[in-house]
N, C-alpha and C positions, 0 to 999 in steps of 0.2 A: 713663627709657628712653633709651637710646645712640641717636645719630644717623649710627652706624659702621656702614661696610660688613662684614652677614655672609652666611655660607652655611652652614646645621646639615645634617649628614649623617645620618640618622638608620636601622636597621635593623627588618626584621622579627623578628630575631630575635639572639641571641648567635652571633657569628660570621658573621654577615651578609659580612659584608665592610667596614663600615664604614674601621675604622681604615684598609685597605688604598685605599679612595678617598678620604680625606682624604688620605691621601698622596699617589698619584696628582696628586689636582685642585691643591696644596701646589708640585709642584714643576715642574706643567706652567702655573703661574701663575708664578712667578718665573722660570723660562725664555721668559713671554711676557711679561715685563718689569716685571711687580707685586712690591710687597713686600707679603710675607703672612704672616701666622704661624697656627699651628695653637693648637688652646684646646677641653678636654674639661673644663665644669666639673664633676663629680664622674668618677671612676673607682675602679673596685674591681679590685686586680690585688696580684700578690705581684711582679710584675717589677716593677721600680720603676729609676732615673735619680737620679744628683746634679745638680743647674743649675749656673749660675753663680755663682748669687746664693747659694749655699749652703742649699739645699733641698732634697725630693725631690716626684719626680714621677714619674706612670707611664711605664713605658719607652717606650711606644708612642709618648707625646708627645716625648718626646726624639728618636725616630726622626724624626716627622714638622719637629721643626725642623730636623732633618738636614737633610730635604727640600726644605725653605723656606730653608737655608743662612744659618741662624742659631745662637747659641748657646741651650743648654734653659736656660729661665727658670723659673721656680711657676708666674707667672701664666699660663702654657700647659695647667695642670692644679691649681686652686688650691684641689681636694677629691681627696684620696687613702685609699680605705680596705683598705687591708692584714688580711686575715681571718687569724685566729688562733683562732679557734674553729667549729663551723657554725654558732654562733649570734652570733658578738660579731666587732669587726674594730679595729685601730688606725686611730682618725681621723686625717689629717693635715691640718691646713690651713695654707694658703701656706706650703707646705714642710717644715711641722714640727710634728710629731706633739703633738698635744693630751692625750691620752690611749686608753682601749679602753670602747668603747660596743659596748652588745648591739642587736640592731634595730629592738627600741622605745624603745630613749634615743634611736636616731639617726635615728627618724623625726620625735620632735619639734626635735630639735638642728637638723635641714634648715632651719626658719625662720628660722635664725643666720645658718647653712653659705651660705645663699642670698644673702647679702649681701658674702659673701667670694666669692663666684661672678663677683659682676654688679662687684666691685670690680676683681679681674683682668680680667673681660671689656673695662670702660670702657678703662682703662690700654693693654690692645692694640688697641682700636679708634683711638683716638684716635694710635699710633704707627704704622698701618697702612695699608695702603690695603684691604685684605681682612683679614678673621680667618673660616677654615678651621673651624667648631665639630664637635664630632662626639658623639651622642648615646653614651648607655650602656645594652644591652640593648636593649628595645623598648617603642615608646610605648603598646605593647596593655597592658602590666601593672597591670590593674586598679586591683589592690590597694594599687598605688604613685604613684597619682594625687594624692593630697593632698601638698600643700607639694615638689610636683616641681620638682628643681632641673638634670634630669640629660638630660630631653629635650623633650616641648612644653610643662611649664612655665616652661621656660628660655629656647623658642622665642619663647611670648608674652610672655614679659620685657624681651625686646630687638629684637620685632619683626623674625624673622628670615625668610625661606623655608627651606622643608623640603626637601630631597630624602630616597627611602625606599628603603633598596636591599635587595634580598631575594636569597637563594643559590639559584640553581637545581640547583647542583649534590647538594642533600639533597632534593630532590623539592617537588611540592609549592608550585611558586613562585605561580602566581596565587592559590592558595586563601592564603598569606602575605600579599600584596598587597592583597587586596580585602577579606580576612579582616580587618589590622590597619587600615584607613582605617574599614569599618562600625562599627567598637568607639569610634572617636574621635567626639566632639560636633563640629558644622554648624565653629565655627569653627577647630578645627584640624586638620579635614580641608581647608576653603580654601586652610590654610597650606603643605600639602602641593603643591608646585611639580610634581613630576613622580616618574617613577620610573627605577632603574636594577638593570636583573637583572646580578648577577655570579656568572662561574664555567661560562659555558656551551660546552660541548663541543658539535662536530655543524656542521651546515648551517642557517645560520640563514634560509635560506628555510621551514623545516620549523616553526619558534618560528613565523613570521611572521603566521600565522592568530590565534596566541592574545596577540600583541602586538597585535592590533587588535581582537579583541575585549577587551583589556584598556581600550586606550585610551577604546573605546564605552562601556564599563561605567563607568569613572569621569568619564569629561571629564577625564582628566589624559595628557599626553604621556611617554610611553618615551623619556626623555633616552638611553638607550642599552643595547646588550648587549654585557657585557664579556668578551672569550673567559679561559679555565681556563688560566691563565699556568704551565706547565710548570717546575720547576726555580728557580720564587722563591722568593727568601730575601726577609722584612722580619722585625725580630725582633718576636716574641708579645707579646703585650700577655699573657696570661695563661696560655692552654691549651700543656700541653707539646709541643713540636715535635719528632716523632720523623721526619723525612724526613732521609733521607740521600742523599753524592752516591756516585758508583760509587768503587769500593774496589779498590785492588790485591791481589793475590793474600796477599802477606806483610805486610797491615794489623796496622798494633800495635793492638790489644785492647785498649779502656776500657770499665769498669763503671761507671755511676753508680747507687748506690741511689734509689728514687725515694720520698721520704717525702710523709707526709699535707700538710705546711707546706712541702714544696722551694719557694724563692724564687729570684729570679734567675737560672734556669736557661738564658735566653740568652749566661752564662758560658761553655755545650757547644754554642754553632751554629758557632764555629769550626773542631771537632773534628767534628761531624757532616757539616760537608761538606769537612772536608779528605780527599783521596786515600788519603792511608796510616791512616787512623784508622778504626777498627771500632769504633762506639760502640753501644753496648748500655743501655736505659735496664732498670732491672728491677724488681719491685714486692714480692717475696720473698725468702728467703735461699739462694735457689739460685742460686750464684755456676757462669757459666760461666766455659770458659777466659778467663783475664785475666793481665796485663801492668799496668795500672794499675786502682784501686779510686780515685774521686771522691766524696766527701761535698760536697754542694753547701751554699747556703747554706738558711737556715728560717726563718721567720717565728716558730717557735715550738722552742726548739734543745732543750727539756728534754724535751719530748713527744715530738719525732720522734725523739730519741737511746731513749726508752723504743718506740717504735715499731720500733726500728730492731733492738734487742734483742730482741722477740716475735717479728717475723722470722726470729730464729738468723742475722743479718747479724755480730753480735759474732764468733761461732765462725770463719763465713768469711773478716773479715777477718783474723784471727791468723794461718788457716790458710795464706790466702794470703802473706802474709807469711814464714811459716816455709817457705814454698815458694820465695822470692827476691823476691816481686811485690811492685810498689810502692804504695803510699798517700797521697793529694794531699785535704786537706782547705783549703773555701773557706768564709771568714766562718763561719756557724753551725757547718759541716765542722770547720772549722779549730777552734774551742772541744770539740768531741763529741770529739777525739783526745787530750787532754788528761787529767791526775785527779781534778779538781771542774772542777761549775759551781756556783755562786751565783749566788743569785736574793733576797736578803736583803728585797727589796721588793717581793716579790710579782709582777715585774714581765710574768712569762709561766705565772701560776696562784700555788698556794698558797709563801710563802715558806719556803726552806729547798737543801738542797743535795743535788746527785747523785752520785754516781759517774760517771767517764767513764770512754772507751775505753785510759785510762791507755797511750796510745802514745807523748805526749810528758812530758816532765817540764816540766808549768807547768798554771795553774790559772786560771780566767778567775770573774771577777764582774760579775753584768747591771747594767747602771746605766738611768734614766729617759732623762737626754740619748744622744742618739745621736751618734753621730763619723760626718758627713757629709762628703767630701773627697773630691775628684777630683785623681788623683795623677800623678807621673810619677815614673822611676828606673830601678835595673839590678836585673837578679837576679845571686844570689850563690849561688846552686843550682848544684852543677858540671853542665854537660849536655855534656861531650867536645871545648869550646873552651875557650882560654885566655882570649878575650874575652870581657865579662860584656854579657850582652844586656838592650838597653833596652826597657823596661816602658810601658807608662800604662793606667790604670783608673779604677774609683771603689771607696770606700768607705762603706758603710752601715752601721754594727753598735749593738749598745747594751750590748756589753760589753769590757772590759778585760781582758784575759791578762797574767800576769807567772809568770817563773819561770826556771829554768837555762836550757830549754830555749831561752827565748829570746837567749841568748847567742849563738848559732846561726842568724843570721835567713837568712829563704828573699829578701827583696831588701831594698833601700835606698831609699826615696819618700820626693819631699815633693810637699806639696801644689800644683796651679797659684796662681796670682797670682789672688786677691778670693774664694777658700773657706776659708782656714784659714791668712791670715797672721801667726797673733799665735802659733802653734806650732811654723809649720815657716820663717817669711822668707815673703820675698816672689819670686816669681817673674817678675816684670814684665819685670827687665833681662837675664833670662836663659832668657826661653822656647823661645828657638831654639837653645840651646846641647845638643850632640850631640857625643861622648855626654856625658852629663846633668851626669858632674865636672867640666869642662873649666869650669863654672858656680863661683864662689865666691863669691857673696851671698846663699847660702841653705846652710841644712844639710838634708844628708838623713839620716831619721831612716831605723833598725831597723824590719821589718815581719816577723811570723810567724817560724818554726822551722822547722829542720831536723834531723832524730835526726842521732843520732852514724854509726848506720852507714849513713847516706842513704837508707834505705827510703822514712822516712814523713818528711811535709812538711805545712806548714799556713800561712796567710795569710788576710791580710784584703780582702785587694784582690778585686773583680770585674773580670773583663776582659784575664784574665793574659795569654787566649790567644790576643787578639785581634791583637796587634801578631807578623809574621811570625819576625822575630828572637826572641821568648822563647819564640811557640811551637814554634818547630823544636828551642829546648835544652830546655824542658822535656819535646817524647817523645824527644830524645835521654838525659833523666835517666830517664826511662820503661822505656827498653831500644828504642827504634827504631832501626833501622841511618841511612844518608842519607836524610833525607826534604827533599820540596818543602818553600819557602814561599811558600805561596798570600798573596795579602793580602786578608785579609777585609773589611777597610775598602773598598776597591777594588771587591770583589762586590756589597758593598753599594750603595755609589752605583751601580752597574752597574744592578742591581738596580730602583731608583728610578727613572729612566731611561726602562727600559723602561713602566716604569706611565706616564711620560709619555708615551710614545708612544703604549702604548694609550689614553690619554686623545683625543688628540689622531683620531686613524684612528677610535674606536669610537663615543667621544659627540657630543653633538648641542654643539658649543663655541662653537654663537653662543647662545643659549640658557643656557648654563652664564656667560658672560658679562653677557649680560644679565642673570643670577639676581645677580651680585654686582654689576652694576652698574658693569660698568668695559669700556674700553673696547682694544681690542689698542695695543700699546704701538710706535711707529714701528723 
């Protein structure tokens, strides 16, 4: 058992709120002078993060180390399961995928998995002054009580306090509350410290009746109620995020198809709340007006590209094509524009080969290892500047593309310094070199393609659009007249911020302190 400061956040339900208050309590602890890090030992998500240490991890926890203003490590997420089927998921553990379990290999694998849990756990207790825990779904899940790794068997593993946060904003909040503490046994209801309703709109003198008869009913205090935070951005941990910000009149128009496996889709929150961008997520192959067609990336790239075909999305995009409109494929995107995939090893169902969308000329093959790398570079995409605009991302994939097409690459990346020195150099002595050539201890390598007559486009990288400078050339390659650059990074932390402050004004923070056992920092 750890003898490390923790605090587990745990939900009534999916979507609770959780990730959103581990963030929150994450960065309004290191602005009161702690060092802390976040740590979800299992998570199931398609969004996923490269670390440092060359791994992956769920996005969420990557955000949240933003928060904590530190770099993402594994051990902040040291069980990752990536679903590929609705019955079966890629495991990953401390960063790198094991293999695909269905959900009764992986109930009994949890007595392994649980040991690689409490292995991360120790490692950040012991470097920490806090660790930030955050449950996965809800501790009512019956059915999922044996060999729990993910919320109060984790709790009593490491002897932690519980906070339970439930959404008032889907109705319903005390019957969640009182509902999920009667399901739990005498002692991990004890463990349950308090509660916290988030997402409420209104006058909270009006709450005020049934926050005390909540209190009465259980013997546990209302650490707080957190108001419905207008216009925040944190990126999803998994459910897609279709909120946009307001739109100017003459918004460039993007499509993305939305398939069964879309992964990574925090690739399009840049484009969702930029000004000039009309983002349209859709589910069929009724393409409306469009300006750009986006293939995102997949957890399963042979399936969604056959999903994507029963749609009649083939037809569309040609069409749009033959019409002038353009086409941007990402990671699994970028392989589906292509004229094969292979799959020689079975490695996303029965082995053997597809046809693709034969947009580019090059041909990709799935391999076991994955190409994990967090990057930086220029694009070489023309977008109506002579200057070629600098990039950074990550990359995830587990397949290999070669062909003509890639003659043509859409940019130039190499890796940062301690994810993938032994193929691209090292980056150590030239991280701050801007722009990126000006650097000459490293090479940078060829990424994705660009057709001959600049329509259609494709890459590996996540995160193209995150940096202001590429995303202004690439809706300039799009067909946008002038547009803003917002900087997303910027909103983000902006973003953070604010959750600390409502930290700070909404919850009960002597209390929340005491629960971690630390004390304000002078």
């Amino acid at each position: 058992m750890s003898t490390g400061k923790a605090l587990m956040v745990q939900g009534t339900t999916s979507d609770a709120g959780k990730s959103t208050v581990v963030t929150a309590l994450c960065r309004w602890l290191k602005l009161k002078g702690h060092s802390v890090a976040p740590f979800k030992p299992q998570n199931m998500a398609l969004n996923s993060a490269v670390t440092e240490d060359g791994g992956e991890i769920g996005r969420a926890q990557a955000a949240q180390a933003v928060a904590c203003g530190l770099p993402a490590h594994t051990d902040m997420n040291p069980i990752l399961l990536k679903p590929n089927s609705d019955t079966g998921s890629q495991v990953i553990i401390h960063g790198h995928a094991i293999g695909n379990m269905n959900a009764v290999d992986y109930h009994e694998y949890k007595k392994i998995a649980r040991n690689a849990a409490l292995e991360s756990f120790n490692r950040l207790a012991d470097k920490y002054d806090i660790v930030m825990v955050e449950g996965a779904g809800s501790p009512a899940e019956i059915n999922l009580r044996d060999n729990d790794i993910a919320n109060m068997g984790f709790a009593e593993a490491v002897d932690c306090p519980v906070i339970l946060v439930a959404d008032i904003d889907r109705g319903g909040v005390f019957a969640h509350l009182v509902g999920t503490l009667e399901v739990l046994p005498d002692n991990e209801q004890r463990r349950i410290a308090g509660f916290i309703i988030n997402r409420f709109r209104g006058d909270i003198t009006l709450l005020q009746p049934g926050l005390d008869w909540l209190e009465k009913r259980t013997g546990k205090p209302v650490i707080g109620v957190l108001p419905y935070l207008h216009d925040l951005h944190l990126e999803a941990e998994d459910a897609l995020n279709t909120k946009q910000a307001a739109k100017a009149e003459n918004a460039l128009k993007v499509v993305v198809p939305v398939t069964p496996r879309l992964s990574n889709h925090t690739d399009f929150d840049a484009l969702r709340l930029h000004p000039q961008v009309e983002l349209t997520f859709v589910r069929d192959g009724q393409l409306p007006p469009a300006d750009l067609i986006i293939l995102g990336g997949s957890k399963s790239v042979r399936s969604d590209l056959e999903f994507l075909r029963a749609k009649g999305w083939e037809d569309s995009i040609k069409r749009h094509l033959r019409y002038g409109g353009k086409v941007l494929g990402i990671c699994g995107g970028f392989q589906m524009l292509g004229q094969k995939i292979h799959d020689p090893q079975g490695i996303e169902g029965p082995a053997g080969s597809v046809d693709a969308l034969g947009l580019l000329d090059m041909e990709t093959t799935l391999h076991q290892q994955k190409e994990l790398r967090n990057v930086r570079g220029e694009l070489l995409i023309e977008g109506g500047s002579s200057q070629s605009a600098s990039v950074a991302g990550y990359e995830i994939h587990a397949g290999i593309s070669t062909g003509p097409a890639m003659q043509q690459p859409f940019c130039r990346v190499s890796a940062k310094s301690g994810t993938d020195p032994g193929k691209t150099g090292d980056l150590a002595a030239c991280k701050n070199a801007d722009p990126i050539d000006e650097c000459t201890s490293y090479s940078l390598l060829p990424d994705g393609a660009v057709s001959a007559d600049k329509q259609v486009a494709g890459t590996y990288l996540h995160g193209v659009f995150d940096a202001p400078e590429a995303c202004k050339t690439l809706l300039a390659w799009a067909g946008a007249g002038a547009t803003e650059q917002p900087d997303y990074r910027a909103l983000v932390e902006k973003d953070i911020n604010r959750l600390a402050d409502m930290v700070e004004e909404h919850l009960d923070t002597g209390l929340l302190l005491k629960l971690c056992k630390l004390e304000v920092q002078a």
